[in-house]
SEKE-447530 format. One record per residue (C-alpha): residue number from 1; x, y, z. Coordinates in nm, 2 decimals. Layout:
<pts>
<pt num="NUM" c1="X" c2="Y" c3="Z"/>
...
</pts>
This chain:
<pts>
<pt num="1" c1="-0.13" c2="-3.88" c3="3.85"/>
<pt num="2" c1="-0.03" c2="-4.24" c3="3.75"/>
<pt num="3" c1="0.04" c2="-4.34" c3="3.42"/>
<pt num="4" c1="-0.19" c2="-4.62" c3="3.23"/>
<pt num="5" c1="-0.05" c2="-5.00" c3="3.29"/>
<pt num="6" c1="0.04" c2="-5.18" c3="2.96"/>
<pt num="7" c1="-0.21" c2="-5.46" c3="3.02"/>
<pt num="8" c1="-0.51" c2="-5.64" c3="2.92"/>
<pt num="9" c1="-0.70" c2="-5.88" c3="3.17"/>
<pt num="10" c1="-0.79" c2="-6.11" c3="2.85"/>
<pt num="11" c1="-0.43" c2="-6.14" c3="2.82"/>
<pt num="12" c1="-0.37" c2="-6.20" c3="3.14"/>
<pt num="13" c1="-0.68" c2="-6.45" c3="3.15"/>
<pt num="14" c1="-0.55" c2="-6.68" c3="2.84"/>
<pt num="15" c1="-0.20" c2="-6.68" c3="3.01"/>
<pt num="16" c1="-0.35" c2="-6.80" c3="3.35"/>
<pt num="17" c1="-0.65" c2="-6.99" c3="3.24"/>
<pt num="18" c1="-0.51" c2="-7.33" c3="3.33"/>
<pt num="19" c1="-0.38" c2="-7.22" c3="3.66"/>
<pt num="20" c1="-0.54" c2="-7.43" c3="3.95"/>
<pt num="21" c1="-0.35" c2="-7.28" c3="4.25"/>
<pt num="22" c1="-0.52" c2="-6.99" c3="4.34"/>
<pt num="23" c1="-0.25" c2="-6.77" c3="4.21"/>
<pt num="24" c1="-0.48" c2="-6.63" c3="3.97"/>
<pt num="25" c1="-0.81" c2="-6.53" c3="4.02"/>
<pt num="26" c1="-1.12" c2="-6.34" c3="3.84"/>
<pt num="27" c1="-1.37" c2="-6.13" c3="4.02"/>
<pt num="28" c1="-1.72" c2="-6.19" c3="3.88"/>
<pt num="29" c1="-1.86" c2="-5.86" c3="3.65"/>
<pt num="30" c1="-2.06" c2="-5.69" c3="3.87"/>
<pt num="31" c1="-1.82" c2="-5.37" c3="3.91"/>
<pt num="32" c1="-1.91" c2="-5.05" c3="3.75"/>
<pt num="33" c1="-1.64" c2="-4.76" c3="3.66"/>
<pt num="34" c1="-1.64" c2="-4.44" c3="3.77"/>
<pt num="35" c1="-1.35" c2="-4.31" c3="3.76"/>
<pt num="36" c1="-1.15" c2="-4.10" c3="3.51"/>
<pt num="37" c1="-0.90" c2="-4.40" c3="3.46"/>
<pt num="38" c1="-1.08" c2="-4.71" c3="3.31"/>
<pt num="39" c1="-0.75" c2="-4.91" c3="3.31"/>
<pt num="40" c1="-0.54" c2="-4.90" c3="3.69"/>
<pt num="41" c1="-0.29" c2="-5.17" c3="3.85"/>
<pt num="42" c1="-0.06" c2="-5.18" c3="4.13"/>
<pt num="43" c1="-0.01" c2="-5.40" c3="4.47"/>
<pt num="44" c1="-0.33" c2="-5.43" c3="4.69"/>
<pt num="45" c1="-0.40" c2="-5.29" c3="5.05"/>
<pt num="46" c1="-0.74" c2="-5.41" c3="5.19"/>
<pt num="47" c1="-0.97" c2="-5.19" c3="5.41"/>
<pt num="48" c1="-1.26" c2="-5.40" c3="5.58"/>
<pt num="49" c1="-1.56" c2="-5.19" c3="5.67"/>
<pt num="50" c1="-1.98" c2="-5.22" c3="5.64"/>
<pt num="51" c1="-2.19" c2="-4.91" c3="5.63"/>
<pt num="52" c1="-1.87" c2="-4.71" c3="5.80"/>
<pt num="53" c1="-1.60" c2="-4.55" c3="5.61"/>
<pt num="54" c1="-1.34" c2="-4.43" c3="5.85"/>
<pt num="55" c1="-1.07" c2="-4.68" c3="5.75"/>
<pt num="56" c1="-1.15" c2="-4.62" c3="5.38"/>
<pt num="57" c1="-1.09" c2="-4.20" c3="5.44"/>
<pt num="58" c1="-0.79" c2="-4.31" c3="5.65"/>
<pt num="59" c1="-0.62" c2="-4.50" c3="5.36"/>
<pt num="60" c1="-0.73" c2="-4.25" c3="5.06"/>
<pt num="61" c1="-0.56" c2="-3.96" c3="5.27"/>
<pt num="62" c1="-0.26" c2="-4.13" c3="5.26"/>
<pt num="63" c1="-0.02" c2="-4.18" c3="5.04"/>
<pt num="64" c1="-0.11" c2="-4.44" c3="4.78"/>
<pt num="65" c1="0.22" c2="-4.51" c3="4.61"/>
<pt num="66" c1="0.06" c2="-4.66" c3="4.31"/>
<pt num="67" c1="-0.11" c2="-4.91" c3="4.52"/>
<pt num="68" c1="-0.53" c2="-4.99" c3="4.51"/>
<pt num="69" c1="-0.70" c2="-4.96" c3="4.75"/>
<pt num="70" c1="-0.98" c2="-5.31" c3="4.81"/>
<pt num="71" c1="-1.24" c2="-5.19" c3="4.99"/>
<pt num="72" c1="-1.46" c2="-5.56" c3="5.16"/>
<pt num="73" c1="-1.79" c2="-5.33" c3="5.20"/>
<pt num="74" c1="-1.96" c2="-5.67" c3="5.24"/>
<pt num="75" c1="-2.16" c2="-5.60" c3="4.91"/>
<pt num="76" c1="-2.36" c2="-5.37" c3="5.08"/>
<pt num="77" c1="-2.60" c2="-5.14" c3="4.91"/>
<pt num="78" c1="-2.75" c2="-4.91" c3="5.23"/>
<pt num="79" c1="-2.41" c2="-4.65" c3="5.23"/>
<pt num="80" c1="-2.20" c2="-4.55" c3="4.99"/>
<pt num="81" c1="-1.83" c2="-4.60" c3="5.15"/>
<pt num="82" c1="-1.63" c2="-4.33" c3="4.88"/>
<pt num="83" c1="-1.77" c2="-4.00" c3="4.77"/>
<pt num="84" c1="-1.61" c2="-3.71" c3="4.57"/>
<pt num="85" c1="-1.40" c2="-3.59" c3="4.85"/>
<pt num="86" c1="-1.23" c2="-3.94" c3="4.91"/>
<pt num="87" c1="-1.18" c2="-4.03" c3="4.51"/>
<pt num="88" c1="-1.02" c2="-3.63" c3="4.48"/>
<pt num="89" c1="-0.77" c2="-3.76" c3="4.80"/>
<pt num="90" c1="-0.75" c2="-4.09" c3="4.63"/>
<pt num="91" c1="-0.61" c2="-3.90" c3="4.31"/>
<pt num="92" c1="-0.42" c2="-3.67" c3="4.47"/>
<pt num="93" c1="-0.26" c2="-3.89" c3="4.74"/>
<pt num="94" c1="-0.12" c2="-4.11" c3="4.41"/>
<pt num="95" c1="-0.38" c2="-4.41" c3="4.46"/>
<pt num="96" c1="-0.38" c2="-4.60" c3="4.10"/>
<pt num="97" c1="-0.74" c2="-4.72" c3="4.22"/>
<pt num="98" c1="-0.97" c2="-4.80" c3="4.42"/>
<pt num="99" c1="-1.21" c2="-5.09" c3="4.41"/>
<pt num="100" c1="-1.55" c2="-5.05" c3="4.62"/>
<pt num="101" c1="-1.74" c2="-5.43" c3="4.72"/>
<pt num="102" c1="-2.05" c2="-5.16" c3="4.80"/>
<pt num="103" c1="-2.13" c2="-4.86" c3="4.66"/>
<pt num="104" c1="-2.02" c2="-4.47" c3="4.57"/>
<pt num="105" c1="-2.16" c2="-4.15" c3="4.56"/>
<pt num="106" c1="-2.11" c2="-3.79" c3="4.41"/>
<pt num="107" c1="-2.08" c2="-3.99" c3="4.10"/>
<pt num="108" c1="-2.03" c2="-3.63" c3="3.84"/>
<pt num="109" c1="-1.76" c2="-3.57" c3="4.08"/>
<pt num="110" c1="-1.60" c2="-3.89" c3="4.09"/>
<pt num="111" c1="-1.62" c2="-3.91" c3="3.70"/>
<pt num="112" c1="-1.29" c2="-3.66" c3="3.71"/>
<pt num="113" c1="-1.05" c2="-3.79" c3="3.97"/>
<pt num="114" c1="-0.74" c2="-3.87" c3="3.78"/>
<pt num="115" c1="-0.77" c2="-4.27" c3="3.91"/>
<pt num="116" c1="-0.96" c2="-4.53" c3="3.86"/>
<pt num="117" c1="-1.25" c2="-4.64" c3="4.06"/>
<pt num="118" c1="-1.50" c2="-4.94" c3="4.09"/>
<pt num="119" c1="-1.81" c2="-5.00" c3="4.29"/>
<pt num="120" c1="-2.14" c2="-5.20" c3="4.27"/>
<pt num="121" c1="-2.35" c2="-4.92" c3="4.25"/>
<pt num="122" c1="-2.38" c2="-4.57" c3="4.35"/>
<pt num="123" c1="-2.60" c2="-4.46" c3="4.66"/>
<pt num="124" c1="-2.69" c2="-4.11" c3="4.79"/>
<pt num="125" c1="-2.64" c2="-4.18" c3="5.11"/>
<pt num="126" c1="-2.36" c2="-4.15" c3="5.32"/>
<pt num="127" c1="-2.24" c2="-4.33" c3="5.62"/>
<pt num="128" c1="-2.20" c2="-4.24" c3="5.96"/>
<pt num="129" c1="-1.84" c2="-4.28" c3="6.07"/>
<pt num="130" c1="-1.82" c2="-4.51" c3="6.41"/>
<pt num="131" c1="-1.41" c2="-4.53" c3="6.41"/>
<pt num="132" c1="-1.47" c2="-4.94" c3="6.25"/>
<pt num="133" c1="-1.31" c2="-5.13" c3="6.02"/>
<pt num="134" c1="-0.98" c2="-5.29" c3="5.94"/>
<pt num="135" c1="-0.70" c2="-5.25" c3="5.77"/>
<pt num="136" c1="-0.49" c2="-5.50" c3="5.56"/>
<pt num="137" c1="-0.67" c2="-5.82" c3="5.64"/>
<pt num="138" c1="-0.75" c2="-6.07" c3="5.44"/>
<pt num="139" c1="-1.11" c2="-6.02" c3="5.26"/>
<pt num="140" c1="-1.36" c2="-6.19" c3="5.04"/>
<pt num="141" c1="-1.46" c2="-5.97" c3="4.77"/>
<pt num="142" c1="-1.77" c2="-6.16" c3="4.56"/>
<pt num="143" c1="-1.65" c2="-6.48" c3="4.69"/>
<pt num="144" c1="-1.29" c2="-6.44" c3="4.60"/>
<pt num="145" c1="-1.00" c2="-6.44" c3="4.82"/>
<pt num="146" c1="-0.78" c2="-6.14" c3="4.83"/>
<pt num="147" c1="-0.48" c2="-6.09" c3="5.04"/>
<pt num="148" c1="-0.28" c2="-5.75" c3="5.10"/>
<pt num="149" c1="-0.02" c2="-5.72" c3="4.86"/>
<pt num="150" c1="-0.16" c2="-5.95" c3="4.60"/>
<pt num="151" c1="-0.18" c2="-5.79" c3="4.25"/>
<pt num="152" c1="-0.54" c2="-5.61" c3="4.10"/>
<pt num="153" c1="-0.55" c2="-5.56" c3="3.72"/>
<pt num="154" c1="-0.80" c2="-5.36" c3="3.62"/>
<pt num="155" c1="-0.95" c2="-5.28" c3="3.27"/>
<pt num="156" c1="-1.26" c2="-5.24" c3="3.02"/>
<pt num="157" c1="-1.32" c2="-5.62" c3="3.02"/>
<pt num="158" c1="-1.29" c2="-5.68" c3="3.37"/>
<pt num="159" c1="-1.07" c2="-5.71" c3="3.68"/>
<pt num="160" c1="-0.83" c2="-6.00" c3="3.81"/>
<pt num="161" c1="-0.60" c2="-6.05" c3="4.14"/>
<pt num="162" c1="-0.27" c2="-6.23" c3="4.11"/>
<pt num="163" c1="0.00" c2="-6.34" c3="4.38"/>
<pt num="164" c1="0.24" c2="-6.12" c3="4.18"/>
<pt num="165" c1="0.31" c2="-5.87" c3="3.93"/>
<pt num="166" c1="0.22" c2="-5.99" c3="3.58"/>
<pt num="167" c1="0.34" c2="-5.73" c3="3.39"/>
<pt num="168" c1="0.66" c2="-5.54" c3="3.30"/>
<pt num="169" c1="0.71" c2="-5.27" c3="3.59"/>
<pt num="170" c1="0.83" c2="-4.91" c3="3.51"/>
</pts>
């Protein structure tokens, strides 16, 4: 189990807000929680995938390390790329998150993995694995640019991505 960061993304947001660089960047509201933990940080790894969630169950069944997992689902709502299986690895495997660009099922299950987890939408259906996908590329998650190892700051008011850590570690 990871313990809660000692954050707030409008904090974060009003010390950033004049940042033109690209170090600091919002996603847009269109996540939902589902997870036990409403609140999650930690460094990024980025799984690529659409409608096939091999790399995604490849990743959660590892060991997470505190890390979150950014899953570039393509905004796809046709398969739902976690399910209560992969959030219980995810929590177990010592993932802080995981953020879904598509959707989720087993959502009663996923409601007690000890981590946090964010998706568009939930979906019944499950996808067939074809062995695709990639693992720490760059991806595009609702138009924004995030990059393995980058930063994902999660809470109640939203989530950002920063080029480092923007809070006091450990």
């Amino acid at each position: 189990m990871t313990s809660t960061p000692d954050f707030a993304t409008c904090d974060l947001c009003d010390a950033h807000k004049g940042d033109t660089s690209g170090a600091f960047r919002v996603l847009p509201p269109v996540f939902r929680d589902f997870g036990a933990h409403r609140r999650f940080a930690g460094p990024v790894v980025t799984v690529q995938c659409l409608d096939d969630n091999t790399v995604v169950k490849a990743a959660v069944e590892s060991p997470g390390e505190g890390r979150v997992l950014l899953v570039d689902g393509g905004a796809s709502l046709r398969r739902a790329l976690l399910g209560g299986n992969l959030g219980a690895a995810a929590a177990r495997n010592g993932w802080a998150g995981v953020l879904v660009d598509g959707c989720v099922r087993d959502v009663a299950e996923l409601a007690v993995c000890e981590t946090g987890i964010r998706a568009l939408a939930s979906m019944p259906l499950p996808t067939d694995r074809r062995n695709q996908g990639l693992r720490d590329v760059v991806v595009r998650i609702q138009g924004v640019t995030v990059r393995p190892g980058e930063w994902l700051y999660a809470d109640e008011d939203g989530t950002v991505i920063a080029d480092r850590p923007l809070h006091q570690i450990g």
